[in-house]
C-alpha positions in Angstrom: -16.2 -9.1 -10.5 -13.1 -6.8 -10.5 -11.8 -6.7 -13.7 -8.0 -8.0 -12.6 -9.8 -11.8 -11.5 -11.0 -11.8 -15.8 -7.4 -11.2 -16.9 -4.6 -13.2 -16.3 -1.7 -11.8 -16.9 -2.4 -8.9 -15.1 -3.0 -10.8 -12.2 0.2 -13.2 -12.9 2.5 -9.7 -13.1 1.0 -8.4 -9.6 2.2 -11.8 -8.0 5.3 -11.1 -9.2 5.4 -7.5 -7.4 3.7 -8.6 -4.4 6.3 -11.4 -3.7 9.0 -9.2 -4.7 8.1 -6.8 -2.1 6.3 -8.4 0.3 6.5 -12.5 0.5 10.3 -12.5 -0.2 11.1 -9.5 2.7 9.1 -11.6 5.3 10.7 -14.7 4.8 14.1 -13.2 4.7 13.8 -11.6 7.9 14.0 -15.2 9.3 15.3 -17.3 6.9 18.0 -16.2 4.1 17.0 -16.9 0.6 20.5 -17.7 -1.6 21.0 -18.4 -4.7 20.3 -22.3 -6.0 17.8 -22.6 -3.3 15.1 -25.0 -4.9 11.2 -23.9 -4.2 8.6 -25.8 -4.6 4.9 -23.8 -5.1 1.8 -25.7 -4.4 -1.5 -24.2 -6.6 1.2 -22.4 -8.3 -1.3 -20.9 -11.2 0.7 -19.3 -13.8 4.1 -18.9 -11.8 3.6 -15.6 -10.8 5.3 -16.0 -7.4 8.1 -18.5 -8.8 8.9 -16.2 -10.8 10.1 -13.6 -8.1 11.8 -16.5 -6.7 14.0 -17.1 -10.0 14.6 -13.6 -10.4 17.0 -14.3 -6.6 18.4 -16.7 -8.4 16.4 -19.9 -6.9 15.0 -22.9 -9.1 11.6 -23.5 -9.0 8.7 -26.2 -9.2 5.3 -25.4 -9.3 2.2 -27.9 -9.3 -1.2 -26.9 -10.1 -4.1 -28.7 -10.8 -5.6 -26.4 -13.3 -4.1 -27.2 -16.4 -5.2 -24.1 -18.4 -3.4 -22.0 -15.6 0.0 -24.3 -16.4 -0.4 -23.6 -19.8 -0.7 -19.8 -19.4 2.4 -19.9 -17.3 4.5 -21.8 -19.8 3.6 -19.2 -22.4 4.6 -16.5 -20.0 8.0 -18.0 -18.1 8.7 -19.9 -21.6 12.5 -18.6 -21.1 13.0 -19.9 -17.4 11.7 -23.0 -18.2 14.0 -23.6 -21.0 16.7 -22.6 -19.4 15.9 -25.0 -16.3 14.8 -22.7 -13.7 11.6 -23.6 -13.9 9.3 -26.7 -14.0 5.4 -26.5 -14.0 2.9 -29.7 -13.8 -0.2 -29.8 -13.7 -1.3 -32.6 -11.5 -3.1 -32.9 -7.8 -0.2 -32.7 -4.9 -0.8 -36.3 -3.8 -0.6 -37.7 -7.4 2.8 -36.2 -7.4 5.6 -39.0 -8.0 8.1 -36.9 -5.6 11.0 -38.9 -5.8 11.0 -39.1 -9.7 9.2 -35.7 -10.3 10.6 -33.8 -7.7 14.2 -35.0 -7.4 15.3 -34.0 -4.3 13.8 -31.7 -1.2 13.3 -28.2 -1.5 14.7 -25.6 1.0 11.0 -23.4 0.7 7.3 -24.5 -0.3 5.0 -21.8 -0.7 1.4 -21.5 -0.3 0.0 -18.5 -1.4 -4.1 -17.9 -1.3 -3.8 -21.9 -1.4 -5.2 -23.5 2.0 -8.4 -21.9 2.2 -8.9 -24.0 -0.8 -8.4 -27.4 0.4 -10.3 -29.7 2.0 -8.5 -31.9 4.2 -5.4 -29.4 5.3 -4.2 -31.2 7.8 -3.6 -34.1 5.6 -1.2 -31.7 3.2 0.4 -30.0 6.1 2.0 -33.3 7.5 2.5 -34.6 3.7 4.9 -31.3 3.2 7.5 -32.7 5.6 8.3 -34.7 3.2 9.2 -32.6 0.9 11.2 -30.2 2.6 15.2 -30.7 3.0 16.4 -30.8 6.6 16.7 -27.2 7.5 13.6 -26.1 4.7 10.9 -23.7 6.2 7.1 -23.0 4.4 5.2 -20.2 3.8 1.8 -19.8 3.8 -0.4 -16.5 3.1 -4.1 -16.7 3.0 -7.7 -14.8 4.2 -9.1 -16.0 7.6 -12.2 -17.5 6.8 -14.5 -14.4 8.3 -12.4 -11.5 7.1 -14.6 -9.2 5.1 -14.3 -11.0 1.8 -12.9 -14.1 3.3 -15.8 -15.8 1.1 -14.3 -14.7 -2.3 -17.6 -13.3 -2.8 -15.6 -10.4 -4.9 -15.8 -12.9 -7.7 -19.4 -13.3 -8.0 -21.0 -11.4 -11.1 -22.7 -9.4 -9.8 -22.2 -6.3 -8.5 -24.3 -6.3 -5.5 -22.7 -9.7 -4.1 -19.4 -9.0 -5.1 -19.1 -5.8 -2.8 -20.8 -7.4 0.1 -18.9 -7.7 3.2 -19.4 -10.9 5.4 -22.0 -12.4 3.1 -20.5 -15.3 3.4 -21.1 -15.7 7.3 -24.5 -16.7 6.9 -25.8 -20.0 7.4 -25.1 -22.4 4.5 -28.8 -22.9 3.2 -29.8 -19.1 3.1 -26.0 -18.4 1.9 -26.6 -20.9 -1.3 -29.9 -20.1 -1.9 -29.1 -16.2 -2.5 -26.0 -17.5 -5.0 -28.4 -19.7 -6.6 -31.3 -16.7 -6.5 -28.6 -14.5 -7.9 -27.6 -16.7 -10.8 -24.2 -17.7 -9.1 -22.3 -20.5 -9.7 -22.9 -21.3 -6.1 -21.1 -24.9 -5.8 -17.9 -23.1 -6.0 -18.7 -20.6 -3.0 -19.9 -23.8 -0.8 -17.0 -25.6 -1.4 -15.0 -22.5 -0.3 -17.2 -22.1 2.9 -16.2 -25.6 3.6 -12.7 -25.0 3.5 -12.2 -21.6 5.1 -9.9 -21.8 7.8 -8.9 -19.4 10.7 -6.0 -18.1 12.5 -6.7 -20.3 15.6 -7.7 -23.5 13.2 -4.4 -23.0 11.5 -2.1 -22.6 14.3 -3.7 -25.7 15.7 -3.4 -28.2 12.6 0.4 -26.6 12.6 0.8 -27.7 16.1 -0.6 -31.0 15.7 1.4 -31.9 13.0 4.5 -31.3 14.9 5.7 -27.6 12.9 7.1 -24.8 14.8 5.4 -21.0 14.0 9.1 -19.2 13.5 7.6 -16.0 12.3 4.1 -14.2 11.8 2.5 -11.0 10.4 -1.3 -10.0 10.1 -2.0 -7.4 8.0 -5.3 -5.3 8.1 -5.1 -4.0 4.8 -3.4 -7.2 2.8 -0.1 -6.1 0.7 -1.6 -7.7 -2.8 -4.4 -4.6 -2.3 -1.5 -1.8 -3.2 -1.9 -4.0 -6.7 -5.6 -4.1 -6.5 -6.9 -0.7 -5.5 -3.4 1.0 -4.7 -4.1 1.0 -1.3 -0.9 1.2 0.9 -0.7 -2.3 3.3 -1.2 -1.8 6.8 -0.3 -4.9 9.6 -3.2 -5.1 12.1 -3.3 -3.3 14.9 -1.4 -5.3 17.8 -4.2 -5.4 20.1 -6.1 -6.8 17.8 -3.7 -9.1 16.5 -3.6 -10.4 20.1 -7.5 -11.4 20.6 -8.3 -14.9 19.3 -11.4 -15.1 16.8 -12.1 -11.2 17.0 -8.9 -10.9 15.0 -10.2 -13.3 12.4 -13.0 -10.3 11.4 -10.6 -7.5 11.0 -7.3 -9.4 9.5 -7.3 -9.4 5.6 -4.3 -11.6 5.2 -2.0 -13.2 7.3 1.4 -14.4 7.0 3.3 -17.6 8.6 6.3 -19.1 7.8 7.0 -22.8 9.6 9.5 -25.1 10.1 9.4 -28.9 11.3 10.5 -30.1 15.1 13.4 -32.0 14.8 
């Protein structure tokens, strides 16, 4: 495992950079972000990426279902939350009481490494229109499924595993029984091989639930690894970035921001 996944606050303070400089510059180049503008961050963590938010001037919820995550993030944005800029819950997205937890739409939502992660997406794709105010748009940013790493392998224990490219392609029962071979805590990687999603898959639950893509970016070296490793971001080449499924092998990260039909 690379040491940044073990510690926290490191990790919290390159979410912070990497919407800053990255996140924020995308949306704006479509949609203004002014100040007041309430965001709402679903699998917020610590706050990390609210907290670049705030620092616009924005107010911010974030809902997480980890609670030791939360907890963290209180610690660490303990002055934004007293002032009221900030409000972090810890509770599943469709335990959520919106109208008396929420109070009121928000103008963004924000998912960021979140959708690979749950299982029935379509399900929180259409819920979100609820959420948003009339004009509000959502981000997403996340791995296609078979990228490299697309597997989260990098936060196996061992070494070997952890630096293996496309591991996470095989078939299910040879995939778990290596994790399980290896010592892994293999339920974890399953669940993530069941909820892997790719560019075309999310396009089309976008399109069935009645959103409109308003921009896009695929990025063959994703912008968080200048954090990482201090490697420089790089957008996919174009032609590549044009082929359906190939591009899913070669894209790190990819960034959407939607809107609903009115």
């Amino acid at each position: 495992m690379f040491d940044f996944h073990g510690d926290r606050r490191r990790y919290f303070d390159m979410q912070i950079q990497n919407t800053h400089d990255y996140v924020i510059p995308f949306i704006e180049e479509q949609y203004p972000i002014t100040p007041n503008m309430r965001v709402l961050e679903i699998g917020c963590g610590e706050g990390g990426v609210l907290k670049a938010f705030i620092d616009k001037g924005c107010t911010g919820m974030g809902v997480e279902l980890d609670n030791s995550r939360i907890e963290h993030g209180k610690q660490w944005l303990q002055k934004d939350i007293e002032s009221g800029k900030i409000k972090l819950i810890s509770k599943d997205i469709y335990d959520v009481d919106a109208e008396n937890e929420f109070n009121g739409g928000f103008d963004i939502i924000v998912l960021k490494d979140v959708i690979e992660h749950i299982h029935d997406q379509k399900k929180l794709i259409n819920r979100m229109k609820f959420f948003l105010n009339s004009n509000g748009a959502i981000f997403f940013g996340f791995p296609p499924w078979q990228m490299p790493y697309g597997g989260h392998q990098q936060m196996c224990r061992g070494k070997l595993l952890s630096k293996l490219p496309y591991f996470h392609l095989l078939p299910p029962p040879l995939y778990k029984w290596i994790l399980k071979k290896r010592g892994e805590h293999w339920q974890a990687f399953i669940e993530m091989k069941e909820t892997g999603i790719s560019i075309e898959g999310f396009q089309q639950i976008v399109k069935e639930c009645r959103y409109k893509i308003v921009h896009k970016r695929f990025y063959l070296l994703n912008p968080i690894y200048q954090y990482k490793f201090g490697l420089k971001p790089k957008t996919q080449f174009s032609f590549i970035s044009r082929i359906p499924i190939i591009r899913n092998f070669f894209t790190t990260c990819v960034y959407y921001l939607i809107q609903a039909h009115k």
